[in-house]
N, C-alpha and C positions, 0 to 999 in steps of 0.2 A: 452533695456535689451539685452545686448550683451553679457551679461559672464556667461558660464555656470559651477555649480560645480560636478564634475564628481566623482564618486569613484570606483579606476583603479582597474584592476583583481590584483593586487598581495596581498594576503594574509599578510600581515607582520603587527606591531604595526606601524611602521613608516609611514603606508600607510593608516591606518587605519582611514582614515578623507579625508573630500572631498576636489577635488585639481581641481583650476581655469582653465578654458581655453578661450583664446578668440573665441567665434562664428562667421565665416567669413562672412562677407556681405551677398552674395548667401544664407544662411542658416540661418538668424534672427531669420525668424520666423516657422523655420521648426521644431529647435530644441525646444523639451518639456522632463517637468520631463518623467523621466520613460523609456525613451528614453537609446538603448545600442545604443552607439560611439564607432569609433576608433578614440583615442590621441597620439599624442608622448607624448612616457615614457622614457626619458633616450635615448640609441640610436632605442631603440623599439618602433614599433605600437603596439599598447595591446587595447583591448576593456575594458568600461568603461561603468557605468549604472549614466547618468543624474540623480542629485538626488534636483537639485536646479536652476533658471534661476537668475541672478539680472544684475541690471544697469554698478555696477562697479566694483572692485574687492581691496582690497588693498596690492596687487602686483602691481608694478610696471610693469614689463616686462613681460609677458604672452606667451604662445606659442598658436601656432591657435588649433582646433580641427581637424581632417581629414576628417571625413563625420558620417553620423547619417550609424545604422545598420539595424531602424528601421524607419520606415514611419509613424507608428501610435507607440504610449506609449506600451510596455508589460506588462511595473506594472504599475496601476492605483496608484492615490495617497495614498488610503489608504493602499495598499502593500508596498507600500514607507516608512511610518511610522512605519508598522509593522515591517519591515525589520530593524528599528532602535532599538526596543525595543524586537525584537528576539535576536540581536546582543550582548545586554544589559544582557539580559534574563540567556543567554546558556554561556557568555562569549566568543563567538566566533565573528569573525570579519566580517564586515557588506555584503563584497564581496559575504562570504562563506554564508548569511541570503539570499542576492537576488540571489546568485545560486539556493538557497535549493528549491525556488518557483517556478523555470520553469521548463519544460517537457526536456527531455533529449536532445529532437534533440537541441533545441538552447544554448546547452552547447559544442556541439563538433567541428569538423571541420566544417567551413560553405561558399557557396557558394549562392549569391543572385540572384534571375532572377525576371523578372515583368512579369505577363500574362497577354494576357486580357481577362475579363470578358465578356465585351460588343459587337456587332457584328461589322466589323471593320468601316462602316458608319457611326456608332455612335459616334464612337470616336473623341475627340478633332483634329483637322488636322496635329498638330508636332507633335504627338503621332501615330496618322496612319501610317506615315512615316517608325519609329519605327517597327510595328508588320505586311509590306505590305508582307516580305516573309515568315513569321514565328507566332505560337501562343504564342511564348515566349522568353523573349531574356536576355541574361546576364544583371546582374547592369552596369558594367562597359561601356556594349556599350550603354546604354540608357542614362548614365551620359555623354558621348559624343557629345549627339547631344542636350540632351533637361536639361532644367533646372531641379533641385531637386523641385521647386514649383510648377512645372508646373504636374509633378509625384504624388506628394501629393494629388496636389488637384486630380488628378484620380482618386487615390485611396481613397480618403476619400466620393468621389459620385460612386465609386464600378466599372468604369470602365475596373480600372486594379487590379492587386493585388501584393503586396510582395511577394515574399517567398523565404525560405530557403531552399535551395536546397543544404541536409548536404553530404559532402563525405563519401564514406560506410556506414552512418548512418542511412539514410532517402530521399527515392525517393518520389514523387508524386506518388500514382497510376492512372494509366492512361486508359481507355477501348476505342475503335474503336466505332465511331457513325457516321450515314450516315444523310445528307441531301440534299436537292433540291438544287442547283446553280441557277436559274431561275425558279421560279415556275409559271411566265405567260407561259411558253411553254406548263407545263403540259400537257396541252388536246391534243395540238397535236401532242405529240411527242409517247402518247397513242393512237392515231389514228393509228400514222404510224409504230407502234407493229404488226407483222405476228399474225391474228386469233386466232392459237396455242402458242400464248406467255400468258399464260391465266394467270400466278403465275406475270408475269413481270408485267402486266396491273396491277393486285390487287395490287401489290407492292407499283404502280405511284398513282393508285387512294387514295391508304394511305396516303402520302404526299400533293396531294392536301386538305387536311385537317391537315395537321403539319406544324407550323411554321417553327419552329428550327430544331437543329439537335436531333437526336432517335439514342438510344445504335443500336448496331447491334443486338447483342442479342434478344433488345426486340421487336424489325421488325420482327426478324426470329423465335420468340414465340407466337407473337400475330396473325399471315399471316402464320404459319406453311408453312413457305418456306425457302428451304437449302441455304445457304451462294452462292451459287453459282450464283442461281438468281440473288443476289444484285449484284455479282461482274460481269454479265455480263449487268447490267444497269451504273456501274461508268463505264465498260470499254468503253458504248457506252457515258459516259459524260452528262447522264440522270440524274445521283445522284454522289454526291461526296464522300470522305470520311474524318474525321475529327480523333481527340483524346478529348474525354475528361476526365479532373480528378475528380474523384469521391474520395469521403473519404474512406479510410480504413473502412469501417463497421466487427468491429470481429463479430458483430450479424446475418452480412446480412444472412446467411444460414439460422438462425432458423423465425418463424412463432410466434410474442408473442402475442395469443389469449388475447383482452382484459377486463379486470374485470373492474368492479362498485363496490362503498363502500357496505363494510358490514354491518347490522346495529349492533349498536355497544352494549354490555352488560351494564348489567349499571355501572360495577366498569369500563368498559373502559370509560364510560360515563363521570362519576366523575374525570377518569384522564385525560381526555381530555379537559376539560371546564378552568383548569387554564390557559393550552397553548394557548388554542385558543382568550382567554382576552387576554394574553402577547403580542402575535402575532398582534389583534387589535387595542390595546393600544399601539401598538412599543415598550413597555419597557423592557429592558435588563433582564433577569433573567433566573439563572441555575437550570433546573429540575431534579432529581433525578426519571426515571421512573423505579421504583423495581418491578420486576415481576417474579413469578415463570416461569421457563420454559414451554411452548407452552401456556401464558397467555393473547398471542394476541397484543405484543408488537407491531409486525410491523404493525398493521393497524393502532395503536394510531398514529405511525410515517407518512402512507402513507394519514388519512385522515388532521392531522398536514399539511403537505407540499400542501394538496390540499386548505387548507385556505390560505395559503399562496402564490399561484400560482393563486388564483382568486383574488387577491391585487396586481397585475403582480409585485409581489418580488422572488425572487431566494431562492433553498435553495441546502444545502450541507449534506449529507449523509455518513457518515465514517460507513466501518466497517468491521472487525479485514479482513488483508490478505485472512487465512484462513478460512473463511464461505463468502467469495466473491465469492461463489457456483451459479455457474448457475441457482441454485432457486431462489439468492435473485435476481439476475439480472432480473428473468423472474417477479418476484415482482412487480420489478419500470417500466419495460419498459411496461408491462400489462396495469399497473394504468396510466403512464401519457406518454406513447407511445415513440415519433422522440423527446419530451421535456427532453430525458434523456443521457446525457454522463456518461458514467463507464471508470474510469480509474484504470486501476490495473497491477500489473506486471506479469500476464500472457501475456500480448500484446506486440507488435514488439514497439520498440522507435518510426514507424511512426505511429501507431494506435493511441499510445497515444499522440502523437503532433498532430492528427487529431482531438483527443476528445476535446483536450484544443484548439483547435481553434474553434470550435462551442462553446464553454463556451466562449470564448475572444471576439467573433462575434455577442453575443449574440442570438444564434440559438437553446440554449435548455435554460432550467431554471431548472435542478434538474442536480446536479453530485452528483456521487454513485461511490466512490472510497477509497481506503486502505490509509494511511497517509498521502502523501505530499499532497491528494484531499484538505488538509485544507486551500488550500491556491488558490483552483480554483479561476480565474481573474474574478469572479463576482462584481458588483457594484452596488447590491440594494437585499442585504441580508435579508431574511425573517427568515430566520429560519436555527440552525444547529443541525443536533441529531448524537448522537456516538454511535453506539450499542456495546454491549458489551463491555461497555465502561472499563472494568476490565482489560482487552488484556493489553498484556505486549509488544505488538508488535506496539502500538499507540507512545511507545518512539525511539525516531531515537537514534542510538546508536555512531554513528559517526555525526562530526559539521558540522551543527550546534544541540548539541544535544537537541532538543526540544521532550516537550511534546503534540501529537497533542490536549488533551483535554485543557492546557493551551493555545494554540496559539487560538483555539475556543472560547474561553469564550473573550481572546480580541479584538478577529476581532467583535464579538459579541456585545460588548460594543460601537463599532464604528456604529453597523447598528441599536442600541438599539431594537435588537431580543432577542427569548430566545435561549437558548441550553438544550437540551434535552441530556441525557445522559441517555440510558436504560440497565440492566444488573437483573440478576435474580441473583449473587452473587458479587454485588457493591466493588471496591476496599475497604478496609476499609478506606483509608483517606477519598474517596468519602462519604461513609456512614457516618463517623465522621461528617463533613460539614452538610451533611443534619439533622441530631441528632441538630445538633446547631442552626439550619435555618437560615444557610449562602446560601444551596442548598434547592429549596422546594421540599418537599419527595412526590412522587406520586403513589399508592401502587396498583399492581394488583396481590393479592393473591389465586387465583385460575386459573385453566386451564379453556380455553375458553370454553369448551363442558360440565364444571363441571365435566371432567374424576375427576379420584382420581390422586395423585402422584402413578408413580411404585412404587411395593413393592421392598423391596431391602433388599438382603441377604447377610452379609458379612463372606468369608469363612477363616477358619486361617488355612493361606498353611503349615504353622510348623505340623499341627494335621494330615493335608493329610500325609507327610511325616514320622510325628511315624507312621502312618499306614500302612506304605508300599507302599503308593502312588505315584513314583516318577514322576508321567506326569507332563506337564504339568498345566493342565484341571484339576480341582478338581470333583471331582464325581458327585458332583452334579451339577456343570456346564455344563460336558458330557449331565447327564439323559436330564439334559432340552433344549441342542442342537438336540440330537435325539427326544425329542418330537417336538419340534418345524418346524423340517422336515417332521415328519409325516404330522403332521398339514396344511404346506406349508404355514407354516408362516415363517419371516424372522430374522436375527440376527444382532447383531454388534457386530464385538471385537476388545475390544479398547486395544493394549499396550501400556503400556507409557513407552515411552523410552527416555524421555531426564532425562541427566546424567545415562545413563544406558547401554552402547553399548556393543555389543561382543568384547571381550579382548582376546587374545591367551596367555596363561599360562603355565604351566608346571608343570603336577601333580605329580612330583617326587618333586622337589624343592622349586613349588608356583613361581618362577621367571615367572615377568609379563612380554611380549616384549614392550616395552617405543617406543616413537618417540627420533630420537638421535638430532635434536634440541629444543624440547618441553618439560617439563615434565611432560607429559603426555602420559597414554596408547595408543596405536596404536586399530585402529579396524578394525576389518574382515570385509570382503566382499565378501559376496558367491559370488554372480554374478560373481566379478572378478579374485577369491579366492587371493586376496591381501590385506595388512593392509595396513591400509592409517593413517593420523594424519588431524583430521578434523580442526586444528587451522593453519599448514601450507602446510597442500596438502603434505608433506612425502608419498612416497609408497614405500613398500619391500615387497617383498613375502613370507611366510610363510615358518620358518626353518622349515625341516625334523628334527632335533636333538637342543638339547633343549643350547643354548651358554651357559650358567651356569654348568650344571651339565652331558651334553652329553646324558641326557634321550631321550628316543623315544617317550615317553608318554607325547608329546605336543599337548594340543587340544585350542580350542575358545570355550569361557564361556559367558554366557546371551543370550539373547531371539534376537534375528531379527525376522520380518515379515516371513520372507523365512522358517525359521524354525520353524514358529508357522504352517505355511504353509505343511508345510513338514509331521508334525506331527497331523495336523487335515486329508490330507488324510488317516494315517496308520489308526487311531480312526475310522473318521465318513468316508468310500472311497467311501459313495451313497452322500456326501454333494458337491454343486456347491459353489467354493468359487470363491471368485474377492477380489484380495489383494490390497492395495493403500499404496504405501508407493513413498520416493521419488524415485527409482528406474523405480515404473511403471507409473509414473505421470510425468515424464520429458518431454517426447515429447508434442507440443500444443497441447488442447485439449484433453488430454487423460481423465484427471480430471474427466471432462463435460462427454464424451463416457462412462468409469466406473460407474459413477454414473446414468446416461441414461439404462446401462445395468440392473441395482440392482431394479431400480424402476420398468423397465417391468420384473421382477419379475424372472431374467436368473441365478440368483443365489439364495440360500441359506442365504449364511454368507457374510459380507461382512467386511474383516480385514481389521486394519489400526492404523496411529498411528495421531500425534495432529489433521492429517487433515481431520479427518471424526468426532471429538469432537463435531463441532458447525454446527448450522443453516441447519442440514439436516432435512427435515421433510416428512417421508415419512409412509402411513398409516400400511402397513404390518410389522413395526417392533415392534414385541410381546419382545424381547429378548436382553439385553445388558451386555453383559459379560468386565469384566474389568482385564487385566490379569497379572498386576503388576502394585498396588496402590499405593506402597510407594518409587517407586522410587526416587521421586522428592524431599520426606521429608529428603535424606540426604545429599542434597546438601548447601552447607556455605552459607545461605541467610536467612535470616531474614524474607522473604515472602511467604520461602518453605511451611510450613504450609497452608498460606493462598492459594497459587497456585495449591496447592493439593485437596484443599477442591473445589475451582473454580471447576478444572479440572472437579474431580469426578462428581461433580452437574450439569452440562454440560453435560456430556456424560450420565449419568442416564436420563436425558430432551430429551435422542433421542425416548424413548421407548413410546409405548401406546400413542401415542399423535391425536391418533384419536378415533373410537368405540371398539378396542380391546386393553384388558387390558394389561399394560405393568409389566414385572418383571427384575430387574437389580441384576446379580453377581458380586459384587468386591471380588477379589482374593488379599489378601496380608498377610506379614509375620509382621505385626504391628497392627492389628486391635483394639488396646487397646487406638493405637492413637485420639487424640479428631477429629484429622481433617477427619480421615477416618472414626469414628463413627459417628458422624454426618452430615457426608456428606450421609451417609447411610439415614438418616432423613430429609434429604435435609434442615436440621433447622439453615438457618444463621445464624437467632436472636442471638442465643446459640453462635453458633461458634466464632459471631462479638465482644459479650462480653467479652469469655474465651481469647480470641488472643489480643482484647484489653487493657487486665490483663495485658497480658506478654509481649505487646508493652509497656504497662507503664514503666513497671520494668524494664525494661531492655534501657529505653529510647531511643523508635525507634518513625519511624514516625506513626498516624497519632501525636503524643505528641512532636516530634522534627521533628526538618529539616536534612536532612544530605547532606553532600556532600564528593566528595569521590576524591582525589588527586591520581593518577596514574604514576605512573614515571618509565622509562625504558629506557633500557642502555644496551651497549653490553658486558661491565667489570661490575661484580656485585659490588667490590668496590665502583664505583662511582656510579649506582644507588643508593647502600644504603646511601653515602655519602650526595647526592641530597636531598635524601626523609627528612635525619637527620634535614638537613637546613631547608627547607621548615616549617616541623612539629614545629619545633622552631618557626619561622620566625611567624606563622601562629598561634601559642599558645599565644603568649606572643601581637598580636593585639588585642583578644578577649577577653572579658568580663569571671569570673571566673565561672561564668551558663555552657558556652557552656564547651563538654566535645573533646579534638584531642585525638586521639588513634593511636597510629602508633609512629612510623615506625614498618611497617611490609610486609615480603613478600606476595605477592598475592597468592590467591588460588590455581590457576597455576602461578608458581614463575617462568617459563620461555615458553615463546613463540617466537619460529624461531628465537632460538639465542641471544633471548636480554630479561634479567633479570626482572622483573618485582617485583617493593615495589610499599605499599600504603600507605595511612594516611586516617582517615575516621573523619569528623567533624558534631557531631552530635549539633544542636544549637536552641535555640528558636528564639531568637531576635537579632540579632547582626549587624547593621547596618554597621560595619567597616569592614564584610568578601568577600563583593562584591570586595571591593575596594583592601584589603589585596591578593585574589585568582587572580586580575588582573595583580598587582606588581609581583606577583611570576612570571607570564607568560613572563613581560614584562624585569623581571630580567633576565630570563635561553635566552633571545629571541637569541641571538648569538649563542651560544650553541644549540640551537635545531635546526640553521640554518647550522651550519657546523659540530659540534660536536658529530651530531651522538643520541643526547639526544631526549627524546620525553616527556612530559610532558601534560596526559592529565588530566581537570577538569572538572567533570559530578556533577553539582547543584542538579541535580533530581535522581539518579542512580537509575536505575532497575535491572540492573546485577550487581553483587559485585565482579565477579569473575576477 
């Protein structure tokens, strides 16, 4: 088995298939699937992800391979597969599938070194050699002296280890730890200690009971003695000092007090009895768990994974970026302690290549992480749940574009587990599926304590306004802020501000100020008082006089955080606020500390916009104000409605979720709308049927498929010209069912300079468009490659814009 099939980093159609190499001697039987190589490519070394071993090849002439990247597989087999059928899937090419799985360090610059593990006696004798002056030594000098076999096999009995050692990306961490050189001296080298060496003695006595080496730290924690001490026992050569690397712990700081299962209600009862057969029986099946807000979801989840951790199988944990809140962290790690890796992009690129190498290592058995988690290098899958599995943010929006809940349900099929998917307002296709029991619906309609739902009052801000009202804050929002401080109970106010940003205008003429590459409005920035253009980073400063018409009377128009801010001190100036927006959540950890502050009770109000929506649970909030409802309902999407109602039903589930009853205000200038009136009722039922009506009619998904063709170009000419073809090209494959709609320009029809048309295919069955949407990519491929063209295809779109 000497030939391996490799498939090389370049993205291209041409490349897009695995290419032979021969295996050299030295390396037969090193290389394995899964395995990244460097090969000659052309006059280049490029790295290459082994996706196949065989005897022979039917190439005649082969070029050798240059060396493995890696000692042990990074993608196990079944990543391997998946990687084919992502590629399949999203339309994107296989390279860009086995990038999208690994943790970032092993995608940048990289640098290899070997450590050792083991204490240097233990070591094989060629390898001693190796590490007599050092703990760690580059690849290149270790491939000098000793075979690549002889390394493996090290590493595969733990002696030594790989690693990657990325430039600017990712350092090892590394902490000073002290131990004994000789501990037959011990006793008398504490004999021969001055009387008055009293902290030195206790020091050595410690050691004669530690084998190995001790952080410093915890010598000088546990013996309450200064550093000094130690250093004047290595200087007498009594004790040494070493480094060792410990893993980035983002948690080490906190304390996670541990909990035991709850007993469970009975409707968690009832929905827990089918997982746990699924789970016992191994067989594949997708749950639908439908729960009101604070209905005790996460324990069905935490006692789920706890069957499955006593069958020693693995499970996986998704859930939305934003509610990866330090409470849910404190959740998993409570219940199942050092067995849990979180990976999320709060963490430095080494954290989270720290976390995935105890999932690779097999050192935990649960990850707890935001979207690519779907793809943690586990190999004996029990179980995987999606909370809130409705998030919009579970779609990767750039290739490979996948859906995490579809990459779930196949990896799922592989380990014949179930998937749980939990949501208190289910996307509708999700709900559709389970209606049909394609998905089994699992229902928990009530709050865990039997509270009630908050009451919810919806205000029509047009009525405040005939009245004179121009705050803000509707009146009755005010009274019940001021009561609630009386009280010292707490609040939430939620803005919603997507599609919705401060705009500088001009109230003589209405001239908006645009970004001059986009077309699109520029938005303020108090902090910086600058507008900026959120699609390509544009900043200019705010005219004094208006470029249209030479007015003075230029102001900025809509709500920012800062100015709800601004405006709740003039109102309430006795209330403590803590605002959370991305401003004051950039630095690490800020997040965690604002919300650490709210809960010990140092505030009042606590404003903010998507990122205080979900998974906050805290008992003091009596109050949930909502302070522009309908912003989202007028943006060009077909799921606006549904995302609005999500939101609202979200953000009412922060209130009363404990012994004090809750009350939620939404403020808006549409409340005639279905989705804001029933989100007031928290009544999906209703809402899933009404929305369903008018998904029918208008044939949207969950009733069709759609797919959304993207094309851009710096001469609008020939984007439009592009899209023309396409639409054509792409109409006349398909069956007279499916419905092309296009050419048209996009919502924003230009960003950073290059034109943007679409075409939108909405379709039930059509087995010819896989094949049709490839042809296109594979026709424009030249043109995208020098011409400037970009051509993208999203099968699943979440954003239309």
């Amino acid at each position: 088995m000497n030939v391996a099939s490799v498939i090389v980093d370049v993205p291209a159609k041409q490349t897009d298939k695995p290419f032979d190499y021969l295996i050299p001697e030295h390396l037969i039987e090193i290389i394995k699937p899964g395995m990244r190589v460097i090969v000659p490519f052309g006059p280049r070394k490029i790295q290459g992800f082994v996706v196949g071993i065989k005897a022979e090849s039917d190439f005649k002439s082969l070029k050798e391979l240059i060396e493995p990247m890696d000692l042990n597989p990074i993608l196990n087999k079944e990543l391997l597969s998946l990687g084919d059928w992502l590629s399949n899937h999203t339309l994107s090419y296989k390279i860009s599938a086995y990038q999208a799985m690994l943790p970032a360090a092993l995608k940048a610059k990289y640098e290899k070194k070997l450590k050792r593990i083991d204490a240097i006696e233990e070591l094989d004798p060629s390898i001693k050699l190796l590490f007599s002056d050092s703990d760690s030594i580059t690849w290149e000098e270790a491939i000098a002296h000793v075979s690549i076999r002889t390394l493996q096999r090290a590493v595969s009995e733990s002696s030594i280890e790989l690693i990657y050692e990325v430039k600017e990306r990712v350092k090892k961490k590394k902490l000073k730890a002290i131990y004994c050189p000789d501990r037959a001296q011990l006793e008398n080298w504490k004999k021969s200690l001055p009387a008055n060496a009293a902290k030195q003695k206790e020091v050595l006595s410690y050691f004669l009971k530690q084998e190995g080496p001790v952080f410093q730290k915890e010598v000088e924690d546990i013996l309450e003695v200064s550093s000094a001490v130690i250093k004047g026992l290595v200087k007498k050569e009594m004790l040494s000092e070493t480094y060792l690397e410990v893993y980035r712990d983002p948690f080490a700081e906190r304390q996670f007090s541990s909990t035991v299962p709850l007993s469970l209600t009975e409707e968690q009862h009832n929905a827990i009895i089918p997982i746990w057969n699924s789970v016992e029986q191994h067989e594949h099946e997708v749950f639908l768990l439908y729960g009101v807000t604070g209905s005790g979801k996460t324990e069905v989840y935490l006692q789920s994974i706890q069957r499955v951790l006593e069958q020693g199988r693995e499970a996986i944990v998704l859930v939305p970026e934003i509610s990866l809140t330090p409470q849910m962290v404190t959740r998993f790690k409570g219940r199942f302690g050092d067995k849990v890796a979180v990976l999320h992009s709060g963490l430095s690129a080494g954290e989270k290549y720290d976390e995935w190498r105890k999932i690779q290592r097999k050192e935990v058995s649960v990850a707890v992480g935001a979207r690519s988690a779907i793809f943690a290098p586990f190999e004996n899958l029990g179980i995987i749940i999606i909370d809130e599995e409705h998030e919009t943010s579970y779609k990767q929006e750039e290739n490979p574009r996948y859906h995490a809940r579809d990459v779930a349900i196949e990896r799922a099929k592989t380990y014949r587990c179930p998937v749980v998917l939990g949501s208190a307002t289910p996307a509708l296709e999700t709900f559709a599926r389970a209606q049909k029991d394609v998905y089994k619906l699992l229902k928990l309609p009530k709050r865990m304590n039997n509270q009630a739902l908050p009451a919810v009052t919806i205000i029509d801000m047009r009525e405040e306004l005939r009245e004179g009202n121009r705050s803000m804050f509707s009146r009755v929002l005010l009274d019940q802020l001021k009561e609630r401080i009386e009280k010292k109970e707490q609040t939430v106010l939620f803005l919603n501000k997507r599609g919705h940003s401060s705009f500088v205008m001009c109230r003589d003429c209405g001239y908006v100020i645009n970004c001059p590459n986009c077309d699109i409005s520029l938005t303020y920035h108090q902090y910086s008082r600058q507008m900026k253009c959120h699609y390509c980073g544009h900043e200019d400063h705010v005219p004094s006089v208006c470029p249209e018409c030479q007015s003075e009377h230029i102001r900025y128009f809509g709500t920012g955080t800062q100015k709800v801010e601004e405006e709740l001190v003039k109102v309430l100036p006795e209330a403590r606020v803590i605002r959370m927006d991305v401003d004051t959540t950039s630095r690490k950890g800020a997040h965690e500390k604002l919300l650490n502050q709210f809960q010990e009770g140092q505030a009042d109000i606590l404003l903010g916009t998507q990122m205080i929506a979900k998974g906050l649970d805290f008992p003091n909030i009596t109050l949930v104000g909502v302070l522009s409802a309908d912003t989202m309902l007028h943006l060009p999407d077909f799921r606006s409605s549904e995302k609005t109602f999500q939101l609202l039903t979200q953000v009412s589930g922060r209130a009363g979720r404990h012994q004090l009853e809750g009350e939620v205000i939404i403020q808006t200038y549409t409340p005639e709308h279905y989705s804001v009136e029933l989100a007031g009722t928290q009544d999906y039922d209703l809402f899933y049927d009404k929305e369903m009506m008018i998904r029918k009619i208008h044939k949207y998904p969950p009733f069709y498929y759609i797919s959304l063709i993207t094309v851009s170009h710096e001469q609008l000419m020939k984007a439009v010209a592009v899209t023309e073809k396409i639409t054509g090209w792409v109409r006349a494959k398909l069956s007279d069912e499916a419905v092309v709609l296009g050419p048209v320009a996009s919502p924003i029809p230009r960003i950073n300079n290059r034109y943007r048309y679409q075409c939108l295919v909405k379709y039930k069955r059509e087995p010819q468009l896989n094949g049709a949407l490839k042809t296109v990519l594979d026709q424009y491929q030249q043109e995208i490659a020098t011409g400037g063209l970009q051509i993208s295809i999203d099968v699943n779109p979440y954003i239309l814009m």
